[in-house]
C-alpha positions in Angstrom: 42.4 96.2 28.9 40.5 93.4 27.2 39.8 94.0 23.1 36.3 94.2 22.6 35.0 93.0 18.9 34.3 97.0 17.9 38.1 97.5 18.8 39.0 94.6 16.7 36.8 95.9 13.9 37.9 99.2 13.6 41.5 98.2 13.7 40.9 95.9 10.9 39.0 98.3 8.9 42.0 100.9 8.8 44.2 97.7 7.4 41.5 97.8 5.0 42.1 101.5 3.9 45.9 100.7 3.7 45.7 98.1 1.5 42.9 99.6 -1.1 45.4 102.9 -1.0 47.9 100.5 -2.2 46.0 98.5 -4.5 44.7 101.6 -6.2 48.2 103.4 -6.4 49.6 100.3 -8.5 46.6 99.6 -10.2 46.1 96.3 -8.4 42.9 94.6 -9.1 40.9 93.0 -5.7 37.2 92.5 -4.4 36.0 92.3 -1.2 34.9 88.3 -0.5 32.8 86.2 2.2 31.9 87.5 5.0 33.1 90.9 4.0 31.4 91.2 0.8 28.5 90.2 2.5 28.5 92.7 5.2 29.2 95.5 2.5 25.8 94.5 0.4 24.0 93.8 3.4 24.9 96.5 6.2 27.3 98.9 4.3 30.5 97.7 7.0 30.6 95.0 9.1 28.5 92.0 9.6 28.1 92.9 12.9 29.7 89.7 14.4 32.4 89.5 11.8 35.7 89.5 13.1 38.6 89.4 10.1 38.0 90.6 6.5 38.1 88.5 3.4 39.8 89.8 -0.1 39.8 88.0 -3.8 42.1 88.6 -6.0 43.0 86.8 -9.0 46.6 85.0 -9.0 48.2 87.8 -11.7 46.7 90.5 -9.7 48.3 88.6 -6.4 51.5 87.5 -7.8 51.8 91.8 -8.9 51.2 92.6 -5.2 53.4 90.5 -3.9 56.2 92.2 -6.7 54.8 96.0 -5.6 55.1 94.8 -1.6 58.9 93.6 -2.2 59.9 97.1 -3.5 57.3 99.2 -1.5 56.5 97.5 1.3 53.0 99.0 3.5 53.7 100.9 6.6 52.7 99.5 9.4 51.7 95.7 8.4 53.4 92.4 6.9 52.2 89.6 4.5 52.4 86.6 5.7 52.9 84.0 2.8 55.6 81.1 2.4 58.0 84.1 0.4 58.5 85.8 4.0 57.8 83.1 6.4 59.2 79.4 5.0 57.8 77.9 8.2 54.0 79.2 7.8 51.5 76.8 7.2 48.9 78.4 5.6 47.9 77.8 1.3 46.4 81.6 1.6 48.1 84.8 2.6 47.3 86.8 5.5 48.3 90.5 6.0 49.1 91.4 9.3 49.4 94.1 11.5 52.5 94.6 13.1 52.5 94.8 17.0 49.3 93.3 17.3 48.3 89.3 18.6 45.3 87.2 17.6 45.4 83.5 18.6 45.1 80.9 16.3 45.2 77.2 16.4 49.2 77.4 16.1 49.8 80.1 18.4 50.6 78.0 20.9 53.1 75.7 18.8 57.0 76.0 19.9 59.5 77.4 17.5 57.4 77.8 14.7 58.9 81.8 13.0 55.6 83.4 11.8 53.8 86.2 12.6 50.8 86.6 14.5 49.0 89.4 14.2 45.8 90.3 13.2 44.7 89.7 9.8 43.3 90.4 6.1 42.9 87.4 4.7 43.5 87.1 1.0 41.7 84.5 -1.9 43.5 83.7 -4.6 41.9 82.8 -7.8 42.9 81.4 -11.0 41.3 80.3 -14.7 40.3 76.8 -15.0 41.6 75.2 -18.3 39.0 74.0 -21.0 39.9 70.6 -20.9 38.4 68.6 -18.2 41.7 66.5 -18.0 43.7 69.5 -17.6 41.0 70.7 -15.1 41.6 67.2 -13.2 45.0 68.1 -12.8 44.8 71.4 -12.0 42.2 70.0 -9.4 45.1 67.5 -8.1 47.7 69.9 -8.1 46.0 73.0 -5.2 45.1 69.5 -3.6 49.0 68.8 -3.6 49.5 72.5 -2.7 47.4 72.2 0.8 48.4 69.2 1.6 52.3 70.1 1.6 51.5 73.1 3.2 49.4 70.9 5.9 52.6 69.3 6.5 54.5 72.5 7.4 51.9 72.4 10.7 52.3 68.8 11.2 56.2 69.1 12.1 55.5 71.5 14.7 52.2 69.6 16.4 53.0 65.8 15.2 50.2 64.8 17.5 47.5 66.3 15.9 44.7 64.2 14.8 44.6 64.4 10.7 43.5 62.5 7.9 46.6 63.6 6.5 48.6 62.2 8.5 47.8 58.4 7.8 49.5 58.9 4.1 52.7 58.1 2.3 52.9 62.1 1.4 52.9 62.6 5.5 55.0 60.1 5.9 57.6 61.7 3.7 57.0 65.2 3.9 57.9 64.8 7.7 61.2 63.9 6.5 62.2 66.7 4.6 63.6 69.8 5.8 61.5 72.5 5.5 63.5 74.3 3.0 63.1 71.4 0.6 59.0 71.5 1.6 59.1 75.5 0.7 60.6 74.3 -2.9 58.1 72.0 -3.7 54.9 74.7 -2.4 56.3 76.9 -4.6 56.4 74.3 -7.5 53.1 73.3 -6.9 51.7 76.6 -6.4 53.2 78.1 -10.2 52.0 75.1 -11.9 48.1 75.1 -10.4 47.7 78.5 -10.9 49.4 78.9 -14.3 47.0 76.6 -16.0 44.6 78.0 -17.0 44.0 81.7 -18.6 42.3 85.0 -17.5 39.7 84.6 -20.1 38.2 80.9 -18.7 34.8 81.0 -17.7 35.2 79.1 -15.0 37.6 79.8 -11.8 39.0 78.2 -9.2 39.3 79.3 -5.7 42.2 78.4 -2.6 39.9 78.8 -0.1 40.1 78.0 3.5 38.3 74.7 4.2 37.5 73.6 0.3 38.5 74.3 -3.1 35.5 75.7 -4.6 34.9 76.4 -8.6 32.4 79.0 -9.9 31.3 81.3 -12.5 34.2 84.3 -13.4 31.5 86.5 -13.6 31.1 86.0 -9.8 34.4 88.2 -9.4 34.5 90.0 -12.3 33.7 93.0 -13.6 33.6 95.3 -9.9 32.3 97.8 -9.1 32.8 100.4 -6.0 30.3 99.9 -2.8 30.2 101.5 0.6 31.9 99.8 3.2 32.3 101.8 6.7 32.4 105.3 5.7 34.5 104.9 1.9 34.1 102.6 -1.1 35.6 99.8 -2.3 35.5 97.1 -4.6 33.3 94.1 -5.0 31.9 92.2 -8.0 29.4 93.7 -10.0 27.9 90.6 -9.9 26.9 90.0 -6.4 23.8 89.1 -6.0 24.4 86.0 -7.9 27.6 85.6 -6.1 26.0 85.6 -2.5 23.2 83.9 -3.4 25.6 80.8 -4.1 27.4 81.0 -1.4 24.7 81.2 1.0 21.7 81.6 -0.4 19.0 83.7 1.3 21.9 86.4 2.3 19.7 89.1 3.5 18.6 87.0 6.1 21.3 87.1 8.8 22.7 84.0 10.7 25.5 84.5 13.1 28.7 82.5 12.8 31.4 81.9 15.3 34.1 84.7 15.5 37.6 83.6 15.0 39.3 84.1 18.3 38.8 84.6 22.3 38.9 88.6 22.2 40.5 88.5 25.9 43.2 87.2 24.0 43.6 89.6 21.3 46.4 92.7 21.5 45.9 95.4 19.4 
């Protein structure tokens, strides 16, 4: 039987509850983001076309889920980050339900080991130092970050048509071994995202397509809003927030969904 969108929403949504239960029990700090946050303000759920759900978290409250899933890990679903899965080639971290399939542009690839389930996807933030050559740096370093992790992707589909690929970093990074490419993600992730402090004004997002700077008080302080029939939180802040990211947000403009739902096992 095919998935239908409402199938894939409402499995998605009970992720949702999983992982606020276990943000809450260890007093881990997240927001709902995008598309999410959006359909939270705007409809109290779902943007009705939506298809995946968006979280932000800043990097100390990320790095303490990551510590809280190692010892008490959440029935049921799996992170997908380069800890668990060397070979993944994503810079964000997904959290995926187990038993489940949603295609995406490397599901097809041979040999790659990652999981492919349907997904939370989480935002990392972090502070942006004061000094704007430190916030250079920083700047070049999640660049670093992505590209390396770009790389990952490249050694399983070398054809793929990339600006990446005309470099001296490709070049080199198709070399390695992929335990040696793990070593340096996780080098360059710790220094980016230890640069700056939770008090900066400014923060810096890992987002999907871009990396994207804006005001803290766009995350921060939350507060608790309906979303489906509970409440969770998003910044107290959001009106500013969505009006940045896409302006007139009450007016609705459909995007495309994510996936073929034919394709989609839940």
């Amino acid at each position: 039987m095919a998935c239908t969108l409402e199938d894939l929403q409402k499995a998605e949504y009970g992720m949702l509850c999983q992982f606020a239960d276990f943000c809450d029990k260890y007093q881990i700090t997240y927001g709902l983001a995008w598309g999410t946050l959006l359909g939270a303000v705007r409809h109290n759920g779902f943007v009705p076309w939506d298809d995946d759900i968006d979280i932000h978290m800043e990097v100390h409250e990320f790095k303490k889920l990551l510590r809280c899933l190692r010892k008490h890990p959440i029935h049921g679903l799996h992170l997908s980050w380069m800890d668990s899965e060397p070979d993944n080639p994503f810079f964000i971290a997904k959290l995926r339900k187990n038993g489940t399939f949603m295609p995406e542009p490397f599901s097809g690839l041979k040999n790659i080991d990652i999981h492919n389930g349907i997904w939370i996807d989480i935002f990392c933030y972090t502070g942006i130092p004061k000094s704007k050559k430190l916030a250079a740096l920083q700047k070049k370093l999640l660049f670093y970050y992505r590209s390396v992790s770009h790389i990952i992707f490249f050694k399983y589909d070398p054809d793929i048509d990339h600006p990446l690929t005309k470099t001296k970093a490709y070049s080199l990074g198709m070399k390695m071994s992929n335990k040696n490419i793990f070593r340096i993600r996780k080098l360059l992730f710790w220094l980016y995202t230890n640069m700056g402090s939770r008090h900066s004004e400014e923060v810096l997002y890992n987002s999907i397509d871009f990396m994207r700077s804006a005001p803290r008080k766009y995350e921060l302080p939350l507060c608790r809003h309906t979303f489906g029939d509970r409440e969770f939180s998003i910044p107290q802040n959001y009106d500013e927030a969505l009006t940045d990211m896409y302006g007139d947000y009450m007016t609705p403009k459909q995007f495309p969904s994510h996936a073929d739902y034919a394709n989609v096992q839940l």
